[in-house]
DSSP file (Angstrom, degrees, kcal/mol; ACC not computed):
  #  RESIDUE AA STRUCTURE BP1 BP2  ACC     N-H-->O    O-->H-N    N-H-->O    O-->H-N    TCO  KAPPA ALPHA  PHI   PSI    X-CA   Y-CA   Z-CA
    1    1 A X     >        0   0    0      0, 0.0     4,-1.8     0, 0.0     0, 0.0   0.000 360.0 360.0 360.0 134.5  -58.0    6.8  -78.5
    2    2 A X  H  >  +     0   0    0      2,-0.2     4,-1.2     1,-0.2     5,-0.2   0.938 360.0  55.5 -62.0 -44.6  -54.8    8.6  -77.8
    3    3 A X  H >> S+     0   0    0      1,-0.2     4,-2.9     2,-0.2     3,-1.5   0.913 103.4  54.9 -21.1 -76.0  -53.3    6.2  -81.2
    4    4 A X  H 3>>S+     0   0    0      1,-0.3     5,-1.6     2,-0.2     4,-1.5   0.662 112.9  34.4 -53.9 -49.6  -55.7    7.3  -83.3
    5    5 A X  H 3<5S+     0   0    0     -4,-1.8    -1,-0.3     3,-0.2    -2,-0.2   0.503 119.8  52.9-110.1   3.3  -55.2   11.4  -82.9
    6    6 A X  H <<5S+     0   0    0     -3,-1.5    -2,-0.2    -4,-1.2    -3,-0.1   0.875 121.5  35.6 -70.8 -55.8  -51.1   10.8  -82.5
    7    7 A X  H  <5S-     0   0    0     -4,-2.9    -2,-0.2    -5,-0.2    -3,-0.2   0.849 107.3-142.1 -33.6 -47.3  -51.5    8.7  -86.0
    8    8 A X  T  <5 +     0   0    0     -4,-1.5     2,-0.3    -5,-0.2    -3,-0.2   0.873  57.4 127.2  70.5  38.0  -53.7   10.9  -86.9
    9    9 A X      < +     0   0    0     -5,-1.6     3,-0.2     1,-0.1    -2,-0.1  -0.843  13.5 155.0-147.0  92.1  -56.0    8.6  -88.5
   10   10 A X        +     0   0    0     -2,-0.3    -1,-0.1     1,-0.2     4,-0.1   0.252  67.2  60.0 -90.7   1.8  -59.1    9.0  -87.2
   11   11 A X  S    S+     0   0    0     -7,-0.1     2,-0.4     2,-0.1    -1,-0.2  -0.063  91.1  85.0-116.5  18.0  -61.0    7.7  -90.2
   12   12 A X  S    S-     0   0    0     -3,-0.2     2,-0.4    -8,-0.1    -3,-0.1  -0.844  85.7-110.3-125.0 171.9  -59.6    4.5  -90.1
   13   13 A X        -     0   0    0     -2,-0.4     2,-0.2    -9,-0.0    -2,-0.1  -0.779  27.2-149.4 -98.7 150.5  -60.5    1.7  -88.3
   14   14 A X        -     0   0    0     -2,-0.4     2,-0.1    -4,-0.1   -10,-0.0  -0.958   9.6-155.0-131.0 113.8  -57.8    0.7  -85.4
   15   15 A X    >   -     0   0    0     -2,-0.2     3,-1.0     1,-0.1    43,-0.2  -0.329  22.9-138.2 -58.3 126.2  -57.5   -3.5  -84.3
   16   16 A X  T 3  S+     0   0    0     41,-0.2    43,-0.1     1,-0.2    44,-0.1   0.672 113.6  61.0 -75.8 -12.5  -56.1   -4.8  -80.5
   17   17 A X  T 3  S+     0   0    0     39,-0.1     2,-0.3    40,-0.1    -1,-0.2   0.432  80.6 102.2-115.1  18.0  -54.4   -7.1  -83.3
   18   18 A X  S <  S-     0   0    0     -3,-1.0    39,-3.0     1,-0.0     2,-0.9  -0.675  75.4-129.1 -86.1 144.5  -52.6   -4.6  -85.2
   19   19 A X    >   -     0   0    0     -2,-0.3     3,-1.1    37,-0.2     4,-0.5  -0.827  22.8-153.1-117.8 116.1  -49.1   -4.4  -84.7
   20   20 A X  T 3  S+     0   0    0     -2,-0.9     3,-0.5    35,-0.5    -1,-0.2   0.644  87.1  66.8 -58.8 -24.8  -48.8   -0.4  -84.1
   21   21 A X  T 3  S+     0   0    0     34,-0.5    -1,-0.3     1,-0.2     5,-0.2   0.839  96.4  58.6 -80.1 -55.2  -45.3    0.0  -85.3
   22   22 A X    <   +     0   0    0     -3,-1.1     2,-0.4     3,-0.1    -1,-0.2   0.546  69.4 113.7 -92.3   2.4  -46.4   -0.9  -89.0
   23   23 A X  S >  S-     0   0    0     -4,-0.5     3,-3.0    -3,-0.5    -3,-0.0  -0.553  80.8-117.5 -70.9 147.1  -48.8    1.6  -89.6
   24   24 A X  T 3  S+     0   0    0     -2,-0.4    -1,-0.1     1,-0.3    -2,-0.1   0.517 107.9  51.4 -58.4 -10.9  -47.5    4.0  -92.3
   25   25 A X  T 3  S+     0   0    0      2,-0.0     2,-0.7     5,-0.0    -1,-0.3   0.357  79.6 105.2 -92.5   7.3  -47.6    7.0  -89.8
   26   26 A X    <   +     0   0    0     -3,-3.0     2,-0.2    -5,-0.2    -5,-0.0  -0.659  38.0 139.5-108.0 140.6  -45.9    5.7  -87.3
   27   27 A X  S >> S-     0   0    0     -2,-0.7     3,-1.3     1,-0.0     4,-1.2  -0.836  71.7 -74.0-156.2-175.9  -42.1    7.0  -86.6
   28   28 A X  H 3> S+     0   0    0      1,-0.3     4,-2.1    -2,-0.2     5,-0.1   0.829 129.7  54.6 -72.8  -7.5  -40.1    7.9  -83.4
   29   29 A X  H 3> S+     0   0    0      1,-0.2     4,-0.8     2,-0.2    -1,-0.3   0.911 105.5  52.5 -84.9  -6.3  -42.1   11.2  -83.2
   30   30 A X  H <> S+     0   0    0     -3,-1.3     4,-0.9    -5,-0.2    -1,-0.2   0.659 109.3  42.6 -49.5 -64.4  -44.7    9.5  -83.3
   31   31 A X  H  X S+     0   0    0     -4,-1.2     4,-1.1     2,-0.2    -1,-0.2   0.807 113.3  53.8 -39.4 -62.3  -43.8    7.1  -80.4
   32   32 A X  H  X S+     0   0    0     -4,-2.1     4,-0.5     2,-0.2    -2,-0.2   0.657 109.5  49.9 -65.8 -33.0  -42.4   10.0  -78.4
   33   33 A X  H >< S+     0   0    0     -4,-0.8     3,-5.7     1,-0.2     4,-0.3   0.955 107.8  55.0 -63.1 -75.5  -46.0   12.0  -78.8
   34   34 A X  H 3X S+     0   0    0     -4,-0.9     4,-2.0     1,-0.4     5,-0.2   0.593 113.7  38.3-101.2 -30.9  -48.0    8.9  -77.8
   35   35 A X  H 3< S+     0   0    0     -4,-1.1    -1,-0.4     1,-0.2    11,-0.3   0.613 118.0  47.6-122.9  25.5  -46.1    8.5  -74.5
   36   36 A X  T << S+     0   0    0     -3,-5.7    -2,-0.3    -4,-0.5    -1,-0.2   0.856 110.7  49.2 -56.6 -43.8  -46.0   12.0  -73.9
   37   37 A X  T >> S+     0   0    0     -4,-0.3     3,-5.8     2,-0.2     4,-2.0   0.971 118.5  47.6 168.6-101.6  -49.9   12.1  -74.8
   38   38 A X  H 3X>S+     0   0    0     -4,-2.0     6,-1.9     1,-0.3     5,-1.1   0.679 115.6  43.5 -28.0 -48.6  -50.1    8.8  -72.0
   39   39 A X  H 345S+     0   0    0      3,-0.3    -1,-0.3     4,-0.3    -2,-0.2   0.699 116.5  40.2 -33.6 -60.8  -48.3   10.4  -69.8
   40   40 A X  H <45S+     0   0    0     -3,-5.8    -3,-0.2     2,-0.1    -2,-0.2   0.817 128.7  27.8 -91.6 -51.4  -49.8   13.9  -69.8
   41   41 A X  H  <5S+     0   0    0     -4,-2.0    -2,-0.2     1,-0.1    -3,-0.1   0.937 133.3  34.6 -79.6 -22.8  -53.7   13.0  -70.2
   42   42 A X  T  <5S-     0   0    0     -4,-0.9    -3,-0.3    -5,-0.5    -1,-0.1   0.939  95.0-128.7 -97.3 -42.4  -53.6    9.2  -68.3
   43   43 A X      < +     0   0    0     -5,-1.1     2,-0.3     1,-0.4    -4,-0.3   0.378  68.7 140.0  75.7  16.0  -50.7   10.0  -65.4
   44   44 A X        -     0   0    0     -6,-1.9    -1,-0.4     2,-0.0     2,-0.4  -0.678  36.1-174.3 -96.6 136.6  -49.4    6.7  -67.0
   45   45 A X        -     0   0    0     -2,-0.3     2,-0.8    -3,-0.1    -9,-0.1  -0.974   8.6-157.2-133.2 113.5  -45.4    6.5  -67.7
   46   46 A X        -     0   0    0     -2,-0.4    -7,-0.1   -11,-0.3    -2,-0.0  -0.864  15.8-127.1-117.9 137.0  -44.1    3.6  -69.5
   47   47 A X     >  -     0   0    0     -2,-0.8     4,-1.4     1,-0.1     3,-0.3  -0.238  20.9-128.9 -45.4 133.6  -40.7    2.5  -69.2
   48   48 A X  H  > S+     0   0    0      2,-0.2     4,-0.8     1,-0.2    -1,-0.1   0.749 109.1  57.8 -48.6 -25.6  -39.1    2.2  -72.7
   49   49 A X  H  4 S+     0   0    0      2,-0.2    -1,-0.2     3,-0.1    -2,-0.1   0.658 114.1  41.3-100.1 -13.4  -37.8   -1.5  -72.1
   50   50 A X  H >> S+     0   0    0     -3,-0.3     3,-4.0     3,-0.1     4,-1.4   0.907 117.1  52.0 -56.4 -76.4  -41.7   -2.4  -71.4
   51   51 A X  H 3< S+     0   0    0     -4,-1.4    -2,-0.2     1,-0.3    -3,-0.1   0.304 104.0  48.1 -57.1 -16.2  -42.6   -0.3  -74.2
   52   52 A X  T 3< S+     0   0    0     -4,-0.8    -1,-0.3     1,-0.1    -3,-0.1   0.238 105.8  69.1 -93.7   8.5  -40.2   -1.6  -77.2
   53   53 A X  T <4 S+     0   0    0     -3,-4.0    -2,-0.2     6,-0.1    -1,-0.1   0.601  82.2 107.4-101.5 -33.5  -41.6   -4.9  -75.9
   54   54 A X     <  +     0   0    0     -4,-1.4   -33,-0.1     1,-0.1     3,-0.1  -0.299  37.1 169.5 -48.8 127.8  -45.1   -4.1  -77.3
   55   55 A X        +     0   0    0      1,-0.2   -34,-0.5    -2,-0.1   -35,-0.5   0.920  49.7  28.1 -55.5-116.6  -46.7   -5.4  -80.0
   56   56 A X  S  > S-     0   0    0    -37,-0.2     4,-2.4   -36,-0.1   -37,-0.2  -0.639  74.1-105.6 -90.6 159.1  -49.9   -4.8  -80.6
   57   57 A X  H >>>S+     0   0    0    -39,-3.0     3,-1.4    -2,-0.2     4,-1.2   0.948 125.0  48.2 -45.2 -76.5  -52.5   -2.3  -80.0
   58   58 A X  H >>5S+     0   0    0      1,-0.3     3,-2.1   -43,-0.2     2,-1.2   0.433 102.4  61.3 -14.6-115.8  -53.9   -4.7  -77.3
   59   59 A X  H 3>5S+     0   0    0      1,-0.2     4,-1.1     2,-0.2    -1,-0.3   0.270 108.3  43.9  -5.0 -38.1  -50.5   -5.0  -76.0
   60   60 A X  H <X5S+     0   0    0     -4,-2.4     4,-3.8    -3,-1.4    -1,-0.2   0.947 111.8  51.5 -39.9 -76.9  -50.7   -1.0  -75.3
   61   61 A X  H <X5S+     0   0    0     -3,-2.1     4,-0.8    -4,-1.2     5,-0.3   0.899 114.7  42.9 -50.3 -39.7  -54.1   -1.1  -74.0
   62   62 A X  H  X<S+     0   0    0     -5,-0.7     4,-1.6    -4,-0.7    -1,-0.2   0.940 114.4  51.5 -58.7 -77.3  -52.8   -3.9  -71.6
   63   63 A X  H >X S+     0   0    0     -4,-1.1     3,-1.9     2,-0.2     4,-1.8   0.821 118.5  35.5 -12.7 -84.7  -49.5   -1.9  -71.0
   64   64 A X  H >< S+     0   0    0     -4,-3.8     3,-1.4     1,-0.3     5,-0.3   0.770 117.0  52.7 -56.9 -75.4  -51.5    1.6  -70.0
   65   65 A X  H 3X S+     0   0    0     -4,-0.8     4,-0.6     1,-0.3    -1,-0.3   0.503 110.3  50.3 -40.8 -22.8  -54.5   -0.1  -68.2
   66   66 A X  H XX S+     0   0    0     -3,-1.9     4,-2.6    -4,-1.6     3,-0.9   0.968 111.8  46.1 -68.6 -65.9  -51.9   -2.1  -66.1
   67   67 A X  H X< S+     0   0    0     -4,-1.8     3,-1.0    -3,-1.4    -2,-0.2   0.894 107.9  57.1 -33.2 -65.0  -50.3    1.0  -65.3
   68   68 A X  H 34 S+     0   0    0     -4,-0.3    -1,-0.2     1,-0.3    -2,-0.2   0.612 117.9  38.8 -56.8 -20.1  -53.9    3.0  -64.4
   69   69 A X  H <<        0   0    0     -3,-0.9    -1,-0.3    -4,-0.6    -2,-0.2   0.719 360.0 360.0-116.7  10.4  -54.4    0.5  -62.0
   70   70 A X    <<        0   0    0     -4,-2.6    -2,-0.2    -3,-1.0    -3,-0.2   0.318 360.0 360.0 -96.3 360.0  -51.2   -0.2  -60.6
């Protein structure tokens, strides 16, 4: 999962019902990889005013899969 190797926390377990923003790695470069990182490997572009409306991890996965099929 593109989270997982921005975070860098591949040895943790990652939740649709985690709210991505408050893991302890996550900061605006953080943010900025992950929708470069969407972007570059999915062809997925999310707006910034969808994307400061996200939540949770769900709420991502919803987000890009909407995109991939839209």
């Amino acid at each position: 999962m593109a989270l997982k190797e921005v975070l860098e926390i591949q040895d943790k377990d990652v939740l649709s019902t985690d709210k991505f923003r408050h893991y302890p790695e996550w900061d605006s470069l953080a943010q900025l990889t992950l929708i470069a990182m969407l972007d570059e490997e999915y062809s997925v572009s999310l707006e910034m005013n969808l994307f400061k409306d996200l939540v949770t991890v769900g709420d991502l996965f919803k987000a890009v899969t909407a995109a991939m099929e839209g």
